[in-house]
C-alpha positions in Angstrom: 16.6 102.9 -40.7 20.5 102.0 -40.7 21.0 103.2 -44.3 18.2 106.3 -44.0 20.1 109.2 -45.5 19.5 112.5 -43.6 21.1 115.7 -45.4 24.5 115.1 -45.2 24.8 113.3 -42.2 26.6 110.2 -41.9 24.3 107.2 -41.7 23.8 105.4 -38.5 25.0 101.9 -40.2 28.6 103.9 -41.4 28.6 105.1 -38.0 28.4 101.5 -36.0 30.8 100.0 -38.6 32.9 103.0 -38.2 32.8 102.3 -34.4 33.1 98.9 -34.9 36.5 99.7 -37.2 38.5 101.0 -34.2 37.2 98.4 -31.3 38.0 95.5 -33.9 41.4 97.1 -34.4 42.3 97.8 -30.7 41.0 94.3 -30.3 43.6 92.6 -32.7 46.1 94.7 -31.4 45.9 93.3 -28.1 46.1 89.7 -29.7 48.6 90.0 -32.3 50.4 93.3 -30.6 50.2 95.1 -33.9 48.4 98.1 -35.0 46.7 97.1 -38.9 44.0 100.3 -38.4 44.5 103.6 -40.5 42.1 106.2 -40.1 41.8 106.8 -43.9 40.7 103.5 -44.3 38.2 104.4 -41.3 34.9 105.1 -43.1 35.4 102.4 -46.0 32.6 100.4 -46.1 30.2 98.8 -48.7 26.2 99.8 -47.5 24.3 96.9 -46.3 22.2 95.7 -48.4 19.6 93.3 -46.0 18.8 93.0 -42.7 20.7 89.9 -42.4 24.0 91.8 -43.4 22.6 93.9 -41.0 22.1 91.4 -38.4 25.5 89.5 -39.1 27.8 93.0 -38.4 26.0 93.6 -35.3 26.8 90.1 -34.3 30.2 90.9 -35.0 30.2 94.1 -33.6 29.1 92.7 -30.0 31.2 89.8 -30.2 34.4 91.8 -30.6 33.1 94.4 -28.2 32.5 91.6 -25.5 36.2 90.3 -26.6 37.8 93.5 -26.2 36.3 94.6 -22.9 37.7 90.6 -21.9 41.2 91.5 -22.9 40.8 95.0 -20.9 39.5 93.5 -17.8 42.0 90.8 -17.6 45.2 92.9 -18.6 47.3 93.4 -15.6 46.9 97.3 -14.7 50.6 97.8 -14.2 50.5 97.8 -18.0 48.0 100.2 -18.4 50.8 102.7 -18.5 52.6 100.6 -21.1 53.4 101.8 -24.2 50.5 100.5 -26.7 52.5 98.8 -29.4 55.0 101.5 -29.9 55.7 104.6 -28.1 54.1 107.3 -31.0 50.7 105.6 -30.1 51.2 106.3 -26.3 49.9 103.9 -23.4 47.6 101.3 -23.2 45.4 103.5 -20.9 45.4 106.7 -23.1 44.1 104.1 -26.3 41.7 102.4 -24.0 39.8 106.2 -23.0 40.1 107.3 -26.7 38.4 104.5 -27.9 36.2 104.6 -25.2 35.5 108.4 -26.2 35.4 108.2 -29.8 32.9 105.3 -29.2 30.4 107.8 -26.8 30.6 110.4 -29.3 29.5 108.5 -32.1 26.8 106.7 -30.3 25.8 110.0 -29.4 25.5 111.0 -33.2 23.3 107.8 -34.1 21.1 108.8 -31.2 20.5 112.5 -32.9 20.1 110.8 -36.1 17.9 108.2 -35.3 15.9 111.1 -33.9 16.1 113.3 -36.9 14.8 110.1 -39.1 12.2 109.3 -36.8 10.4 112.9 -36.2 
């Protein structure tokens, strides 16, 4: 169901490893206080082939989710209003609610999908 194609609709497993792009990026960020993510490089992936590719991402995928929402939750909130690793990319709290956004609204579009594929 991941790779199912419908019309020209993104497929869900682009969309988690798009997802999964960003919060892996923000992650790193907050590790290595450097910013490596481009978004023309944000839709760049090779299609799964198995379900154990399959299965190995979303392993990834929650394991750098659960890292990232660590690193959140035990930042100090006086530098929420930080500058996030330079001043163009704004604070700390303004990439924290875009990713959070940009995550909803995706998840939202592999909801509609999975519902398109299903009917």
């Amino acid at each position: 169901m991941a790779n199912t194609k419908h019309e020209s609709l993104n497929t869900i497993s682009v969309l988690a490893q798009h997802i999964h792009y960003y919060i892996s990026g923000i992650k790193n960020a907050f590790l290595n206080n450097e910013l490596n993510i481009r978004d023309k490089y944000s839709f760049d992936f090779q299609p799964m082939e198995s379900q154990q590719e399959w299965d190995i991402f979303l392993h990834q995928f929650w394991s750098d989710t659960e890292a990232l929402a660590v690193l959140i939750e035990n930042m100090p909130e006086d530098n929420l209003s930080n500058d996030f690793i330079d001043k163009k990319f704004g604070t700390y709290l303004r990439n924290i609610d875009g990713m959070l956004e940009h995550s909803y609204y995706h998840l939202g579009q592999i909801v509609l999908i999975k519902k398109l594929i299903i009917k």
